[in-house]
VOKE-706078 format. One record per atom (N, C-alpha, C): atom name; residue number from 1; y, x, z; residue in one letter. Coordinates in steps of 0.1 Angstrom, whole numbers, always signed. Atoms other than C-alpha are relative to their C-alpha. Layout:
! VOKE-706078
<r 'CA'; NUM; <Y; X; Z>; 'A'>
...
This chain:
! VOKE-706078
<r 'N'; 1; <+5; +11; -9>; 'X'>
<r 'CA'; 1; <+2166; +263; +1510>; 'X'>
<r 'C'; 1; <+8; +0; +14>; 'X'>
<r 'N'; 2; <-10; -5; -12>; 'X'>
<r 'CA'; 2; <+2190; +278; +1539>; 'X'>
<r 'C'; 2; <+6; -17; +1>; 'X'>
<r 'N'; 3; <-12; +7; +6>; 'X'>
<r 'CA'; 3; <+2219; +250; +1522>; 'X'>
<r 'C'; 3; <-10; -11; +4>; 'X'>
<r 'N'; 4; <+8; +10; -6>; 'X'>
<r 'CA'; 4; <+2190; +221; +1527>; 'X'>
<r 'C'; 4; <-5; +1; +15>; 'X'>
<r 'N'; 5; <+5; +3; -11>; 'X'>
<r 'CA'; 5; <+2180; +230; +1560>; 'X'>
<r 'C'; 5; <+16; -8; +9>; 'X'>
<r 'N'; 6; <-7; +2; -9>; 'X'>
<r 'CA'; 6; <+2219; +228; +1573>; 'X'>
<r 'C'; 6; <+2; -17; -11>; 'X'>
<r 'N'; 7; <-5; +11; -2>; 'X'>
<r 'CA'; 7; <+2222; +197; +1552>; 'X'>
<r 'C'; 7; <-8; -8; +7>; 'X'>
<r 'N'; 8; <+6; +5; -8>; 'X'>
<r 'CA'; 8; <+2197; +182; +1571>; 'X'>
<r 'C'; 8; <+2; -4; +10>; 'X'>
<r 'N'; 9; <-8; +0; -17>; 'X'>
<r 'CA'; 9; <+2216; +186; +1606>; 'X'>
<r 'C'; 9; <+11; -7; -5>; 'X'>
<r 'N'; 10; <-8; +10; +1>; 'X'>
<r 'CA'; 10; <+2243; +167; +1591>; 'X'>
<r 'C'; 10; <+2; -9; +1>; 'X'>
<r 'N'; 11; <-2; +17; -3>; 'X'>
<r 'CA'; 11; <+2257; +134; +1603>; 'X'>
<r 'C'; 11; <+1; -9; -14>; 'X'>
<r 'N'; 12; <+4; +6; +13>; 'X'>
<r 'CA'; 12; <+2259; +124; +1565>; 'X'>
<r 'C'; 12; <-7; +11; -10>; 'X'>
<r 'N'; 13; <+14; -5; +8>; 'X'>
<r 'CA'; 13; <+2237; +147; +1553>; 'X'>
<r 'C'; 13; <-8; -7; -10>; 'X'>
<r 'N'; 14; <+15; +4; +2>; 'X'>
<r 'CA'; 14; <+2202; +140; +1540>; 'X'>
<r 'C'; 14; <-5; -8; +7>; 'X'>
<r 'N'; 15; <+11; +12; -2>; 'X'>
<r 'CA'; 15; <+2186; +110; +1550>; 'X'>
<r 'C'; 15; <-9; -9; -5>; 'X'>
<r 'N'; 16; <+7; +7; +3>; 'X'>
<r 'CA'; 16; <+2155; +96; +1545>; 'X'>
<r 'C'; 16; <-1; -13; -2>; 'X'>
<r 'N'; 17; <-1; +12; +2>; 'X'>
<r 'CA'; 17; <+2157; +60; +1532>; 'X'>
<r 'C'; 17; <-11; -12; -4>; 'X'>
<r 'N'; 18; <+10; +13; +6>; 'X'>
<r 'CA'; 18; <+2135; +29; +1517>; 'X'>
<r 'C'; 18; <+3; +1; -13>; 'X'>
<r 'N'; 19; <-4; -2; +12>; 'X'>
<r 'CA'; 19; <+2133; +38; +1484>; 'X'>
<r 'C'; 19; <+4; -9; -7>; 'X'>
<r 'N'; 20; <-2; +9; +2>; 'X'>
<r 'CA'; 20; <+2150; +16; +1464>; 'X'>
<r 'C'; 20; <+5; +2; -19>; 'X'>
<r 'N'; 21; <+0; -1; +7>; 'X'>
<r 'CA'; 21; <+2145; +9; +1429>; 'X'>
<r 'C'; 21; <+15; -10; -12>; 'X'>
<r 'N'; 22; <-11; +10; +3>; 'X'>
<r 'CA'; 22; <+2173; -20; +1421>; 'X'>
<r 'C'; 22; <+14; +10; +3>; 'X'>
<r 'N'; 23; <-5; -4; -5>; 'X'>
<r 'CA'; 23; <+2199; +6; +1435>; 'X'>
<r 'C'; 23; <+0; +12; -11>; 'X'>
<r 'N'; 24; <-1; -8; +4>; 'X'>
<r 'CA'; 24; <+2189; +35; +1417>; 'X'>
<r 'C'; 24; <+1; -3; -15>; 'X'>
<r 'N'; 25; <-4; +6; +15>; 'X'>
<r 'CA'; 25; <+2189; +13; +1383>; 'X'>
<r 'C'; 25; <+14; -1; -2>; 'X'>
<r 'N'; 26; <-17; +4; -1>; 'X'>
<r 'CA'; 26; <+2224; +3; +1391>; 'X'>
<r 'C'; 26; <+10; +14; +0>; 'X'>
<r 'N'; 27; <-6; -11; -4>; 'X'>
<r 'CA'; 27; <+2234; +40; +1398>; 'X'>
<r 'C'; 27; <+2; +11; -17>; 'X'>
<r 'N'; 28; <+1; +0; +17>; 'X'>
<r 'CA'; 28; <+2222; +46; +1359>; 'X'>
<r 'C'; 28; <+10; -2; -5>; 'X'>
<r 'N'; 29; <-8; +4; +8>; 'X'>
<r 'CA'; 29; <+2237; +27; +1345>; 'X'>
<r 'C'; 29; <+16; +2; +5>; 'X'>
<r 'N'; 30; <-11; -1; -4>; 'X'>
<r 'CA'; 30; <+2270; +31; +1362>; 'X'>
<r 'C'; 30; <+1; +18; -8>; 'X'>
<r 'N'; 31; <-2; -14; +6>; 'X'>
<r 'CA'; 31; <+2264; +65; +1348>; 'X'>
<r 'C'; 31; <+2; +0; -15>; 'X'>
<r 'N'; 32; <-10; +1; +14>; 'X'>
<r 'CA'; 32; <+2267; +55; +1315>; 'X'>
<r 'C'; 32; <+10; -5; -6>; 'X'>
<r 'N'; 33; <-13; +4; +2>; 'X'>
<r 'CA'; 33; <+2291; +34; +1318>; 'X'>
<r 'C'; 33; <+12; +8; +4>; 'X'>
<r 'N'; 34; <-12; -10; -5>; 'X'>
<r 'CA'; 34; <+2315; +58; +1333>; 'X'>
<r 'C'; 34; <+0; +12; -10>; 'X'>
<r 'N'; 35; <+5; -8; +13>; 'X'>
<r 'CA'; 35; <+2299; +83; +1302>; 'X'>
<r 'C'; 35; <+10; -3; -8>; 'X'>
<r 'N'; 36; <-7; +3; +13>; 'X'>
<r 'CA'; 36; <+2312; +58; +1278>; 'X'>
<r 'C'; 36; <+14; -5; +2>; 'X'>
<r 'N'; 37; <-12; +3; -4>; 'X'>
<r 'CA'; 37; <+2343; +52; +1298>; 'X'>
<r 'C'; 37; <+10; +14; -3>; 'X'>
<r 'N'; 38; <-8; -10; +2>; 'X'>
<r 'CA'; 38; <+2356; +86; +1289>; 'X'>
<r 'C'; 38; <+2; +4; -19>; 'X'>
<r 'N'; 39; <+0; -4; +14>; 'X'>
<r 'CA'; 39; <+2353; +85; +1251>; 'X'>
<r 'C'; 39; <+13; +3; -9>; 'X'>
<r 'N'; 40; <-10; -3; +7>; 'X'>
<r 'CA'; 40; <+2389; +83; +1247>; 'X'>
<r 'C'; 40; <+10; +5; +10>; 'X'>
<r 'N'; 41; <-10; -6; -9>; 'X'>
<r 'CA'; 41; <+2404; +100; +1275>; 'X'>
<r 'C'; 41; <-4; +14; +0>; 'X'>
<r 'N'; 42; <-3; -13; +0>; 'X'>
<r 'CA'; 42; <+2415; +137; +1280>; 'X'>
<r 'C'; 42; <+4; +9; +13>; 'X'>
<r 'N'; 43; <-7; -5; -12>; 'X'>
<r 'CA'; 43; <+2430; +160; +1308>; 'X'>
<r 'C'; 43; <-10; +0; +9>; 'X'>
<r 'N'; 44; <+9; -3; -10>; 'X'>
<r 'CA'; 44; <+2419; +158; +1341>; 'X'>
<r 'C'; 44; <-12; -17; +6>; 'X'>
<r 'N'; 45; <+4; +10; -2>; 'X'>
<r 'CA'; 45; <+2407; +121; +1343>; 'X'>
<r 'C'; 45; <-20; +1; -7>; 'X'>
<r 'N'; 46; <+18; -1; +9>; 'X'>
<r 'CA'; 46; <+2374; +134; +1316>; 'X'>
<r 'C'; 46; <-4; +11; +9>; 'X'>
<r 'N'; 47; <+7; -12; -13>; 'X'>
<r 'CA'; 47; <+2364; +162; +1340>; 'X'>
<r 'C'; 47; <-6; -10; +11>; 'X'>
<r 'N'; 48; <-2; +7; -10>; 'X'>
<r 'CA'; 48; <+2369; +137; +1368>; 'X'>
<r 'C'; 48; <-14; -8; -3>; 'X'>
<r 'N'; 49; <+13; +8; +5>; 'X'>
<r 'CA'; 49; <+2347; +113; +1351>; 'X'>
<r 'C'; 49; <-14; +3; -3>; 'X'>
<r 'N'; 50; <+11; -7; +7>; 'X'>
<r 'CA'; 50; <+2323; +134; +1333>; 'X'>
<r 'C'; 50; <-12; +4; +13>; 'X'>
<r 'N'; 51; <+8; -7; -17>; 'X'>
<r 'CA'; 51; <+2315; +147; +1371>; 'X'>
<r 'C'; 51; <-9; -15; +3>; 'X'>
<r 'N'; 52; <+11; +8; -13>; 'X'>
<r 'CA'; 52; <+2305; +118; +1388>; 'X'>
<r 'C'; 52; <-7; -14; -12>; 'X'>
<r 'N'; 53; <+8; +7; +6>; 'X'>
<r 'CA'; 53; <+2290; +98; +1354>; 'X'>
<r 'C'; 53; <-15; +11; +6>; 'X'>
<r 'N'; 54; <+11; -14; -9>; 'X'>
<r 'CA'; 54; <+2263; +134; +1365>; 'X'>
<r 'C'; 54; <-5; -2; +13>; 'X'>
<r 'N'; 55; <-1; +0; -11>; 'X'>
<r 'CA'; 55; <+2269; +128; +1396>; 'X'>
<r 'C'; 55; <-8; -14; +5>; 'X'>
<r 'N'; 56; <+8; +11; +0>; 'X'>
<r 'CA'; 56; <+2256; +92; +1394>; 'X'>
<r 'C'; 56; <-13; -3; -4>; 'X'>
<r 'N'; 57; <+14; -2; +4>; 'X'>
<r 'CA'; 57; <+2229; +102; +1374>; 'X'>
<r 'C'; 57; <-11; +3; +6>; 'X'>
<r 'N'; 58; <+6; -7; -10>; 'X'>
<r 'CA'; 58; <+2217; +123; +1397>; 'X'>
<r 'C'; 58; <-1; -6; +15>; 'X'>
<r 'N'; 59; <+3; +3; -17>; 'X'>
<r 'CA'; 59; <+2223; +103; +1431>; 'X'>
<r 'C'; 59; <-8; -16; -6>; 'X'>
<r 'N'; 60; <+10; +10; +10>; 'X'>
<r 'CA'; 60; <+2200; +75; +1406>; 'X'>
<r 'C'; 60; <-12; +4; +5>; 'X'>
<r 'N'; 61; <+17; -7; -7>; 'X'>
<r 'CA'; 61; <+2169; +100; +1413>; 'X'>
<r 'C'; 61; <+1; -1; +16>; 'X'>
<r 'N'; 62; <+1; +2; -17>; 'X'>
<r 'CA'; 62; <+2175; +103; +1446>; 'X'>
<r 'C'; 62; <+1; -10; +9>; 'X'>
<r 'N'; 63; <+1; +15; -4>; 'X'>
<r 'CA'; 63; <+2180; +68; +1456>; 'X'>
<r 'C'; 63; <-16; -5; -2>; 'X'>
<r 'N'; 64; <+7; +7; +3>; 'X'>
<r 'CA'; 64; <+2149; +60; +1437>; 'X'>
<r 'C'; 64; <-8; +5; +10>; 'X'>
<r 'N'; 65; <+11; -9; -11>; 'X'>
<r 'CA'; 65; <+2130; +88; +1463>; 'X'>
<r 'C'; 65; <+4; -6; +15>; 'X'>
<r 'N'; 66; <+1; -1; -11>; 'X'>
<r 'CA'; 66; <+2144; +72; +1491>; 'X'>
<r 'C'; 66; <+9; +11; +8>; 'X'>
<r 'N'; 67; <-5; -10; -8>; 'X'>
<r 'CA'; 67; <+2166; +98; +1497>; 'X'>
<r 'C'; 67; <+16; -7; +3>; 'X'>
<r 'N'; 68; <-14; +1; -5>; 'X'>
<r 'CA'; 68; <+2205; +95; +1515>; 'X'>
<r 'C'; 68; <+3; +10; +0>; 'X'>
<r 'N'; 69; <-4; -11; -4>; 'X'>
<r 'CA'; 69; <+2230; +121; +1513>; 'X'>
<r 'C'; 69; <+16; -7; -5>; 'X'>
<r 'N'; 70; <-13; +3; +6>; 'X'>
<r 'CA'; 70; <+2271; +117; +1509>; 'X'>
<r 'C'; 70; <+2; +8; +3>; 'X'>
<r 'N'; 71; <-9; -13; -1>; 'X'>
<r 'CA'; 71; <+2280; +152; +1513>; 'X'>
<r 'C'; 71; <-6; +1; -16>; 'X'>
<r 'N'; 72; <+5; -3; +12>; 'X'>
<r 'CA'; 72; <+2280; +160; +1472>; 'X'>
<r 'C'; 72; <-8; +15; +3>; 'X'>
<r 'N'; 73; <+8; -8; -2>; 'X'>
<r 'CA'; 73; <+2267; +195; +1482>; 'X'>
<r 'C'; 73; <-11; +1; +4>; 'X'>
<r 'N'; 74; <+12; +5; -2>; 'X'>
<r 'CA'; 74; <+2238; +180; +1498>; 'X'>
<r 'C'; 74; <-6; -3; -12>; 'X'>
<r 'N'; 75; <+8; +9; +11>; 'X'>
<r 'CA'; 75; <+2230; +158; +1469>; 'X'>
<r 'C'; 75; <-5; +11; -7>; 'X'>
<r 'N'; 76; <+0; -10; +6>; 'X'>
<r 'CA'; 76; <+2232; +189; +1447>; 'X'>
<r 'C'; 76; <-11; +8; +2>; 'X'>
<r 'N'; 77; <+11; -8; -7>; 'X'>
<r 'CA'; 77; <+2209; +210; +1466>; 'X'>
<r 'C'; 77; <-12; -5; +1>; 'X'>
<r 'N'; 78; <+8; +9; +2>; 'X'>
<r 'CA'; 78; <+2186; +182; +1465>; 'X'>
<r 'C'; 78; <-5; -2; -11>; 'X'>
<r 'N'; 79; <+6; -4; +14>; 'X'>
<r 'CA'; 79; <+2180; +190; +1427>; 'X'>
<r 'C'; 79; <-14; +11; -4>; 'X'>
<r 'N'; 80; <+12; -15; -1>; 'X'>
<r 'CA'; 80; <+2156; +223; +1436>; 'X'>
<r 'C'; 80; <-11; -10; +4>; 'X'>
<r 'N'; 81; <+17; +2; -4>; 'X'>
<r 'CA'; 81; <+2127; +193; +1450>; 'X'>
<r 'C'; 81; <-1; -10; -11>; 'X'>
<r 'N'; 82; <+7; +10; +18>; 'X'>
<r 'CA'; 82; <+2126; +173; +1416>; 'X'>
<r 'C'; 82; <+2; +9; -12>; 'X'>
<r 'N'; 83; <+5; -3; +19>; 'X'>
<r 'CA'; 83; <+2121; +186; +1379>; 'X'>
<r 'C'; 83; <+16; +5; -4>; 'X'>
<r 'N'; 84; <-8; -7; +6>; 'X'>
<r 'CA'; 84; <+2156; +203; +1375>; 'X'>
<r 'C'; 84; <+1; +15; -3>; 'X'>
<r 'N'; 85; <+0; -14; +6>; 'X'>
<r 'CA'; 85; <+2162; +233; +1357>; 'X'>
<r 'C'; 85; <+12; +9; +8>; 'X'>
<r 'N'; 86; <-9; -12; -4>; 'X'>
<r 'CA'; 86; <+2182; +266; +1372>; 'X'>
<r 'C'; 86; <+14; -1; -5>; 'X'>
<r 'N'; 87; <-12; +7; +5>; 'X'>
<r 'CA'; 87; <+2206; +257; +1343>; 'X'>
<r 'C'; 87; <+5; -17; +5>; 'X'>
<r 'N'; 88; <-8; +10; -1>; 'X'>
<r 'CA'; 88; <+2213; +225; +1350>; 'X'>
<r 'C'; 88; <+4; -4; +12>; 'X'>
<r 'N'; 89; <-7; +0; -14>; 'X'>
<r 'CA'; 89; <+2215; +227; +1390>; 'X'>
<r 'C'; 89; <+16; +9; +1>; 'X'>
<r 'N'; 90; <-13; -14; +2>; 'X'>
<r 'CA'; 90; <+2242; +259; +1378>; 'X'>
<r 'C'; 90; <+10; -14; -3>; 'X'>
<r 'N'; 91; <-9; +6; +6>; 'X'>
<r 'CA'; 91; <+2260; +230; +1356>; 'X'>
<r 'C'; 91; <+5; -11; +10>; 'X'>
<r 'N'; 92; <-5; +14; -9>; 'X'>
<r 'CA'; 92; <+2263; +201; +1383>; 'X'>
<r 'C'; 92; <+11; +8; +8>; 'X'>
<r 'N'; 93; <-15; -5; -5>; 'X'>
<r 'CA'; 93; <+2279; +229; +1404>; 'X'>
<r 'C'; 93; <+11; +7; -5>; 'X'>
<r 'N'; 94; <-10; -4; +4>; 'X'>
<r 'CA'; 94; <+2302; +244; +1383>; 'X'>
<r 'C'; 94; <+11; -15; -8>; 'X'>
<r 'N'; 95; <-15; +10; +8>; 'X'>
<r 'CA'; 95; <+2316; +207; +1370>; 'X'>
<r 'C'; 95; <+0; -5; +11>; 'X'>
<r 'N'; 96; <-4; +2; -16>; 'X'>
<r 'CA'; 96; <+2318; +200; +1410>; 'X'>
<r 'C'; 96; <+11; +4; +4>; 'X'>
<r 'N'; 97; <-8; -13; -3>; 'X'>
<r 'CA'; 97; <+2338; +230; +1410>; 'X'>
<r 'C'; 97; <+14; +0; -12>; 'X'>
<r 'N'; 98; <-10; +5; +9>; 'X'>
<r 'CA'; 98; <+2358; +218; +1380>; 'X'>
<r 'C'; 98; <+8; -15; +2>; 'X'>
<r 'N'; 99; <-4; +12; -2>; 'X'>
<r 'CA'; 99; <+2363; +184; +1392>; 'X'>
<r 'C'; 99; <+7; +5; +12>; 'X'>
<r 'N'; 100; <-6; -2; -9>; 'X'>
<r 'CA'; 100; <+2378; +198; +1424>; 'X'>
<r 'C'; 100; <+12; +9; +0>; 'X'>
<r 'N'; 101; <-7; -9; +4>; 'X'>
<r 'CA'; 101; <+2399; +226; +1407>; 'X'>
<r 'C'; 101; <+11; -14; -7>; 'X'>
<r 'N'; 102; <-11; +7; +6>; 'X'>
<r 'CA'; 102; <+2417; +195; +1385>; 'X'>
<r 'C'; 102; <+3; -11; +9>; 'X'>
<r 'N'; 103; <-6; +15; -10>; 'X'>
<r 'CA'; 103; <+2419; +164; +1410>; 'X'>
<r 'C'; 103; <+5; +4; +10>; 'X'>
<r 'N'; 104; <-8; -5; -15>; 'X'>
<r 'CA'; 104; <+2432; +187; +1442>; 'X'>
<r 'C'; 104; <+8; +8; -5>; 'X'>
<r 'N'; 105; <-13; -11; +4>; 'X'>
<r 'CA'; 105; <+2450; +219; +1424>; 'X'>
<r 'C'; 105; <+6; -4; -12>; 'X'>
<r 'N'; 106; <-4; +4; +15>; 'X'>
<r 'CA'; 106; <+2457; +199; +1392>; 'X'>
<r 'C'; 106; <-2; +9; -8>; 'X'>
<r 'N'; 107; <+4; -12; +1>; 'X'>
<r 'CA'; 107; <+2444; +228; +1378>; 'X'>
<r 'C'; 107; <-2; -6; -16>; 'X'>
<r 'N'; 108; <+1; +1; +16>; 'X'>
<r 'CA'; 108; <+2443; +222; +1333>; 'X'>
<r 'C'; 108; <-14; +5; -2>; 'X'>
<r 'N'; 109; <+16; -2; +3>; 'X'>
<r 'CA'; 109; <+2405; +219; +1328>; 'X'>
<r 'C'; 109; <-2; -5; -12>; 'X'>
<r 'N'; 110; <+6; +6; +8>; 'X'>
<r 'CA'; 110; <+2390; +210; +1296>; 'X'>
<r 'C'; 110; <-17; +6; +0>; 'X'>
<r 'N'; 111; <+18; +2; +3>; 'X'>
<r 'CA'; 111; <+2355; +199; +1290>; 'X'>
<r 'C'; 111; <-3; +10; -10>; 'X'>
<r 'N'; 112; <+4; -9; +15>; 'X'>
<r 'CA'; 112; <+2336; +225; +1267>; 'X'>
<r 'C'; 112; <-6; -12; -11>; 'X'>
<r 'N'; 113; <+5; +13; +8>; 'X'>
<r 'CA'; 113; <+2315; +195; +1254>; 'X'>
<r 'C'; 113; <-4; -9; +9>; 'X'>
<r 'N'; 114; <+8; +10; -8>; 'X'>
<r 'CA'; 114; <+2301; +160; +1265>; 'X'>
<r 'C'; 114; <-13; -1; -4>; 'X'>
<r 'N'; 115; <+19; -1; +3>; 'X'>
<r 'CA'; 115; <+2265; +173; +1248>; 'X'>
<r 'C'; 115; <-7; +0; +13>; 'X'>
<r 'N'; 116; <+8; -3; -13>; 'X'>
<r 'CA'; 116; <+2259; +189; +1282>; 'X'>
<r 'C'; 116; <+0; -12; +5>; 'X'>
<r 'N'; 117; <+1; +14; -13>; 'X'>
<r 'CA'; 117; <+2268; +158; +1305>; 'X'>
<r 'C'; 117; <-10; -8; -11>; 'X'>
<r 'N'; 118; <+6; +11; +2>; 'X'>
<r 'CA'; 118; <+2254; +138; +1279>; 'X'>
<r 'C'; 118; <-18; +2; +3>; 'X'>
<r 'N'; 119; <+10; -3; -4>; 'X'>
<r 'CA'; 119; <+2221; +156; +1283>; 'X'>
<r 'C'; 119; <-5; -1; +12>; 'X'>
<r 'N'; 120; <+1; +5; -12>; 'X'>
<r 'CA'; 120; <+2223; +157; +1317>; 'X'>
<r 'C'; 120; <-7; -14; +8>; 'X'>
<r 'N'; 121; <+1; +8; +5>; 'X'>
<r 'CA'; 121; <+2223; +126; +1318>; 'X'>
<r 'C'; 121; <-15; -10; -5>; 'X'>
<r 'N'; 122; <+15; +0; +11>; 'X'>
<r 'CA'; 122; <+2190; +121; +1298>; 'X'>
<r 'C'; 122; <-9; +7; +11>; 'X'>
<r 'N'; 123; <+10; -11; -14>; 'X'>
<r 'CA'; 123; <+2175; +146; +1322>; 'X'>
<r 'C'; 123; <-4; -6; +12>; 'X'>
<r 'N'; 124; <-3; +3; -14>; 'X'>
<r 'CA'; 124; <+2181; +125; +1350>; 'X'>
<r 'C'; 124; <-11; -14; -6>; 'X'>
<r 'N'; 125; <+8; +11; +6>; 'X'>
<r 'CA'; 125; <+2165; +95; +1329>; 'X'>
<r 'C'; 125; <-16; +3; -4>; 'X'>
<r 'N'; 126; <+12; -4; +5>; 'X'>
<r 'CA'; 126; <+2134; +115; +1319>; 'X'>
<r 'C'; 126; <-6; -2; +15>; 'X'>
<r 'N'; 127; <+5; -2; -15>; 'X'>
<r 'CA'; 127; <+2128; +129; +1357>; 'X'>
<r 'C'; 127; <-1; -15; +10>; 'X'>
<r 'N'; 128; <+4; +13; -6>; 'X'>
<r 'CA'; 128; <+2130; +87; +1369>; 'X'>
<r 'C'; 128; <-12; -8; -4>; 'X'>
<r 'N'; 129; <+10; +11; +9>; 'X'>
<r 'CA'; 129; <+2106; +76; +1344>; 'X'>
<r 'C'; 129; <-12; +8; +8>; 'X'>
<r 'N'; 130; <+10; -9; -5>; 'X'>
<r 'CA'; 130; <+2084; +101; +1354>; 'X'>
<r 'C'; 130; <-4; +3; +16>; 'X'>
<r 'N'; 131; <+2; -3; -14>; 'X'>
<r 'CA'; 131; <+2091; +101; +1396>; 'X'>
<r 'C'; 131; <-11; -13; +4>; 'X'>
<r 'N'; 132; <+14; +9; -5>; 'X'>
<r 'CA'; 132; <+2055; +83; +1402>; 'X'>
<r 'C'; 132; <+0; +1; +19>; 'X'>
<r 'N'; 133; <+0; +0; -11>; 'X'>
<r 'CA'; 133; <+2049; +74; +1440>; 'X'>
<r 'C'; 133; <-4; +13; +5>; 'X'>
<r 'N'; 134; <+7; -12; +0>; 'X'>
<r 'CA'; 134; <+2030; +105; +1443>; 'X'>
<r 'C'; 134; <+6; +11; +3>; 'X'>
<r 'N'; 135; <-9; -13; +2>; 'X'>
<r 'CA'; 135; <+2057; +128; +1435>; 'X'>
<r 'C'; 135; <+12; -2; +12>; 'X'>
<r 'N'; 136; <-10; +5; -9>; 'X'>
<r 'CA'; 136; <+2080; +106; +1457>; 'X'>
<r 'C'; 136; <-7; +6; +15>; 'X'>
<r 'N'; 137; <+6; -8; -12>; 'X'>
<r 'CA'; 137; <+2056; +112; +1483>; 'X'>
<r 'C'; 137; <+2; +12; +8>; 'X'>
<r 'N'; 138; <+0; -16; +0>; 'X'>
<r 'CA'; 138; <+2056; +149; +1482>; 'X'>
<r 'C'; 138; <+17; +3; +0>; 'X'>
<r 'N'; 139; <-8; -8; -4>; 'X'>
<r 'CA'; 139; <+2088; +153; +1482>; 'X'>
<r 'C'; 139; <+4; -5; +15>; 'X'>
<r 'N'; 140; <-6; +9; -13>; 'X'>
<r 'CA'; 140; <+2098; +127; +1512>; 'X'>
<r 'C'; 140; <-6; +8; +14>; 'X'>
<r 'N'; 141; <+2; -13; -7>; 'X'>
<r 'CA'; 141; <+2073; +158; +1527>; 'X'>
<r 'C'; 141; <+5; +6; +4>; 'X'>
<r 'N'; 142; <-9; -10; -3>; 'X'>
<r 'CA'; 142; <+2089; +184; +1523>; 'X'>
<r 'C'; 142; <+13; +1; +8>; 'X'>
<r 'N'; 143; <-14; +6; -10>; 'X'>
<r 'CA'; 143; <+2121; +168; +1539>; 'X'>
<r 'C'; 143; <-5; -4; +13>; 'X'>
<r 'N'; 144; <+6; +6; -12>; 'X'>
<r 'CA'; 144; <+2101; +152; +1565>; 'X'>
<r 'C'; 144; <-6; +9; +12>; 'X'>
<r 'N'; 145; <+3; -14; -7>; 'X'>
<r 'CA'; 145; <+2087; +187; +1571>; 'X'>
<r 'C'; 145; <+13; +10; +5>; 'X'>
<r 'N'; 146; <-17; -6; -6>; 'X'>
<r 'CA'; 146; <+2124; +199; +1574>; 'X'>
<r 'C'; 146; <+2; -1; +14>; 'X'>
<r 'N'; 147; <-9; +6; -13>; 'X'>
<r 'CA'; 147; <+2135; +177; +1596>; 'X'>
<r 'C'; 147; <-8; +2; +16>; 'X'>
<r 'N'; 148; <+6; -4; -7>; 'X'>
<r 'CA'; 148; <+2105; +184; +1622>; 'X'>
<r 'C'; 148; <+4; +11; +10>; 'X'>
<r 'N'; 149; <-2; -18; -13>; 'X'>
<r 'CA'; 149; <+2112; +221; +1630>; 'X'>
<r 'C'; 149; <+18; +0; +7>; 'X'>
């Protein structure tokens, strides 16, 4: 929670927003389409992709709470106050960590599988269906309780 408090102080940090449901639909789907946009590509372009189809899935939930963040480490860390699992906050940062290793050091990455992202993925579509006001509430708390002290 250290990593959320300092994204918090950040000028693009975490910010609180108007939750917005047309936005976080669009963020979806952009995730699948960038999914199905890698079906026939290889190298470092399916890492690349694979990331931020995840990556969109995920700033999908967070949009829909109302939340802002454009540091990807923020966003990330932002996984511990909704319904993500230890594994799958591990796997956003290590294909973060893979997408940065092949697009800046050109570094020869291959995907193990597209099961995980595709799951992922799913994950991020279960935890929308399911973010009721209530839950949105509670978390827009906890951040709101952040931001206080």
């Amino acid at each position: 929670m250290k990593k959320l408090n300092w994204c918090l102080k950040q000028n693009k940090g975490i910010k609180l927003i108007k939750p917005n449901n047309n936005l976080s639909e669009s963020y979806i789907k952009d995730a699948d389409k960038t999914l199905e946009n890698t079906k026939n590509i290889e190298g470092k372009w399916e890492i690349i992709m694979t990331y931020y189809a995840c990556y969109n899935a995920l700033y999908s939930v967070i949009i829909k709470a109302g939340i802002q963040s454009e540091i990807h480490d923020c966003t990330i860390e932002l996984m511990n106050l909704f319904r993500f699992k230890k594994e799958q906050i591990e796997f956003m940062k290590e294909l973060k960590e893979k997408r940065i290793k092949t697009q800046y050091y050109l570094e020869e990455i291959k995907l193990k599988s597209k099961k995980e992202v595709q799951e992922f993925i799913l994950n991020c579509k279960i935890i929308l269906d399911d973010l009721s006001s209530k839950k949105i509430e509670r978390i827009r708390e906890v951040i709101e309780a952040k931001l206080k002290k």
